[in-house]
C-alpha positions in Angstrom: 5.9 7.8 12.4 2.2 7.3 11.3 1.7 4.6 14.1 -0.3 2.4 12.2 -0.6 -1.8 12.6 1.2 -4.0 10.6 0.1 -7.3 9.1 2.1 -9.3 6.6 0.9 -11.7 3.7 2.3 -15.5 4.1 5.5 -14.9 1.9 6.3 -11.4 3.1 6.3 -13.0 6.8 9.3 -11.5 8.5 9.5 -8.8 6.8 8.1 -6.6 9.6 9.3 -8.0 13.4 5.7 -9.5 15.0 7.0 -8.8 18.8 6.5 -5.2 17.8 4.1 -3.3 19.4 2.3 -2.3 16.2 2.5 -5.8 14.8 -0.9 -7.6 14.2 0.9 -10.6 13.0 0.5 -12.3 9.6 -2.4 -13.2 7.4 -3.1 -16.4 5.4 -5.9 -18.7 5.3 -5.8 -18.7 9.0 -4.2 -15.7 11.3 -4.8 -13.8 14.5 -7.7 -12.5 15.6 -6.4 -8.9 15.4 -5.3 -9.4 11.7 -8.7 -10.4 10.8 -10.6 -7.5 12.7 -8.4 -4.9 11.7 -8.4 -6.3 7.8 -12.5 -5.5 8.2 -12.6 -2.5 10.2 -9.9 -0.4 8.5 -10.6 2.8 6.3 -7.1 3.1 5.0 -5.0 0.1 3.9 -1.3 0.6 2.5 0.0 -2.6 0.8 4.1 -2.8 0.0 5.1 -5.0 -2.7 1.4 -6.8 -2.1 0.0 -8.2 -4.9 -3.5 -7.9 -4.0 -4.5 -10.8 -5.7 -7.2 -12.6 -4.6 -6.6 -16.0 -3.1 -7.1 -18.8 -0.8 -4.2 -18.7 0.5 -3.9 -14.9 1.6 -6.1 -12.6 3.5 -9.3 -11.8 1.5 -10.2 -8.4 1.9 -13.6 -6.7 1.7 -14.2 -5.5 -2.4 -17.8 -4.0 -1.1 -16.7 -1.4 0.9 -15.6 1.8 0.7 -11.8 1.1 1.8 -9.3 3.7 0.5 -6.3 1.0 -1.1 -3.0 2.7 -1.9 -1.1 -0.2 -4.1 2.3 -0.6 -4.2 3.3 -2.9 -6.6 6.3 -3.3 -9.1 4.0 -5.6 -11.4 1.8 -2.8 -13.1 -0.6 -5.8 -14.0 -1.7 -6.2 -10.5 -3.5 -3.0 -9.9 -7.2 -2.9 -10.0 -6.4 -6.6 -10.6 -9.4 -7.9 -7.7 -9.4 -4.6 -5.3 -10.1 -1.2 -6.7 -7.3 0.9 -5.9 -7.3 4.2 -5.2 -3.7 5.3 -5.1 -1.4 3.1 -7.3 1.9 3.3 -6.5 3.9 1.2 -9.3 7.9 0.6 -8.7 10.2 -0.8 -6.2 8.9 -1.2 -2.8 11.9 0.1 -1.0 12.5 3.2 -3.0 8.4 3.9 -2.0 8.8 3.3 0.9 11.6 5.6 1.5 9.5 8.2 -0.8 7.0 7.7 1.8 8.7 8.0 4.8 10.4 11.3 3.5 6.6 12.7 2.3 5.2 11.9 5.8 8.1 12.8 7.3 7.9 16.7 6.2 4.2 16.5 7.5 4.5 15.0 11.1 7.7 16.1 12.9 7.2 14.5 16.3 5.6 11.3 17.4 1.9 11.3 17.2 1.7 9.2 20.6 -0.7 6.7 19.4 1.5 3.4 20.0 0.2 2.8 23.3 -3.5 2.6 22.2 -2.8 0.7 19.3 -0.9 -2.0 20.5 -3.5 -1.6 23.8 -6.3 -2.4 21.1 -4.1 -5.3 19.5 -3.6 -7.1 22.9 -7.8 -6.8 23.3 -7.9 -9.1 20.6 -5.0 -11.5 20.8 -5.0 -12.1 24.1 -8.7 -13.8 24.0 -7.6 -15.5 21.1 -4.4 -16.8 21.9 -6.2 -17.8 25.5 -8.9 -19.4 23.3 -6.3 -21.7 21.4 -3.5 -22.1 24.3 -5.3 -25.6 25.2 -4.7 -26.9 21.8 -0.8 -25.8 22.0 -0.4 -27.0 25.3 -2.2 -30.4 24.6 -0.9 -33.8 26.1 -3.5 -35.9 23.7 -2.0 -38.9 22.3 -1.3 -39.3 19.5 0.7 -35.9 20.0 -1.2 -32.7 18.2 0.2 -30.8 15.7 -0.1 -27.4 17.5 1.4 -29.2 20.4 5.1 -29.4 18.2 4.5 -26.1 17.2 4.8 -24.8 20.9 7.4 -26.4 22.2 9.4 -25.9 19.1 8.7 -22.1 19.7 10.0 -22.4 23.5 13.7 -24.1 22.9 14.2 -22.9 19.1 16.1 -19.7 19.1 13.7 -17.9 17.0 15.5 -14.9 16.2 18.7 -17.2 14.6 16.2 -20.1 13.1 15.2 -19.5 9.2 12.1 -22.0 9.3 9.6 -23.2 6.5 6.3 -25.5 6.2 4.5 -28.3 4.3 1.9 -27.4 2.2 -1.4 -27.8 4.0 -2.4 -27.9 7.4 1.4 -27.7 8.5 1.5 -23.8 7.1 -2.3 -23.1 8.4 -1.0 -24.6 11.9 2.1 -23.3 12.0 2.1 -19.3 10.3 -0.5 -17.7 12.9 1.4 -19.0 15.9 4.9 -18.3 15.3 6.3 -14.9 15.8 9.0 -14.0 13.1 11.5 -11.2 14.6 14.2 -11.4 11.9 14.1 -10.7 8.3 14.3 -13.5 6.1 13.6 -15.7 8.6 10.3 -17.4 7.6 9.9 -18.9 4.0 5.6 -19.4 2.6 4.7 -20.6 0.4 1.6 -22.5 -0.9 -0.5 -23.4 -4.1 0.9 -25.7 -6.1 4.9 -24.4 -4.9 7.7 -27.2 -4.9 9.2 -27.3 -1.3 12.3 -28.5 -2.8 13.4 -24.9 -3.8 11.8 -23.2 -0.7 13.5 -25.7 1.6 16.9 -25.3 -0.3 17.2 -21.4 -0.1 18.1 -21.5 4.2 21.3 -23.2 4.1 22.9 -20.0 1.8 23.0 -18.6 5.6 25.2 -20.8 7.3 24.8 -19.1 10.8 21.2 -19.7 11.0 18.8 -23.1 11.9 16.8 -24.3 9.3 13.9 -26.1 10.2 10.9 -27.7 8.5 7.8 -28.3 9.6 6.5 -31.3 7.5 2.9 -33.2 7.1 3.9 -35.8 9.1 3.5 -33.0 12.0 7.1 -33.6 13.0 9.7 -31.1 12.9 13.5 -32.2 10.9 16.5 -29.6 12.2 19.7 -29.6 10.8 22.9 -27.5 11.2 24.0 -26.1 7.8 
């Protein structure tokens, strides 16, 4: 209803589908243009079950600026943690959420036709930076590039039925900005000091999906569960 862009931290990735027009795509210590301008140039951000925490492994947002934050977060220790938050909503992301959605819901009762120029404004800066990068995906150096397995894993994977995860490292810098999550659940981050083996272990509890790994060795392992 409010018509706003979406971005999503490295571990909620999937959690919002980033072929929607309204999508920005995900943030992390690298991420698309549009994330990155948007992230600067808002007046308003809303973060769900967001931590806020200031990292080098997540989008680092501006702490000199006069940004409105509302905060939802079920840890009360997070707020006013590293960003000064404005409107702290403490509790269970999907019952605020639906809290929201019935609040804004009582306030605007038909679509406010902005889609169009937001997802118009997205494209202005994806397009130049996906054009910008496409030689580097499309590569036929030898040895082979890592971005290079990235796109032709993202042309004959079945994205919407494949649950994939990363390395630490470059693989999750090289591989999170480029691939476009459309299912929930589908894409496990992780980073810091995390031990793959339990992020790696969680896919095969969904035996109808593909889980895939993209290691350090810049190959990518599939198996059938």
């Amino acid at each position: 209803m409010l018509e706003s862009p979406v971005t999503t931290s490295l571990e909620g990735k999937s959690s919002f589908p980033e072929t929607h027009a309204l999508s920005l795509g995900s943030g992390g210590v690298a991420m698309p243009k549009a994330v990155f301008q948007h992230v600067q140039e808002a007046d308003v951000i809303f973060g769900a079950g967001a931590s806020f925490t200031a990292t080098g492994f997540g989008i680092r947002f501006p702490t000199n600026s006069d940004k409105t934050f509302i905060h939802n977060t079920l840890d009360p220790m997070d707020v006013n943690k590293n960003i000064h938050t404005d409107y702290p909503l403490v509790g269970d992301s999907k019952l605020t959420l639906e809290m929201l959605h019935a609040a804004v819901k009582e306030r605007i009762r038909k679509p406010r036709g902005l889609t169009a120029d937001v997802h118009k404004r997205i494209r202005e800066q994806n397009d130049p930076w996906m054009a910008e990068w496409n030689p580097r995906l499309t590569s036929e150096s030898k040895p082979l590039s890592p971005y290079r397995v990235i796109w032709d894993l993202m042309q004959v994977a079945d994205v919407a039925n494949t649950i994939i995860t990363h390395d630490a490292g470059s693989p999750r810098d090289e591989l999170s900005p480029f691939w476009r999550s459309v299912t929930p659940l589908s894409y496990i981050g992780w980073g810091k000091s995390t031990q793959l083996g339990y992020a790696s272990a969680s896919p095969w509890a969904r035996s109808s999906r593909i889980p895939t790994s993209y290691v350090s060795t810049c190959g990518a392992t599939r198996r059938s569960a």
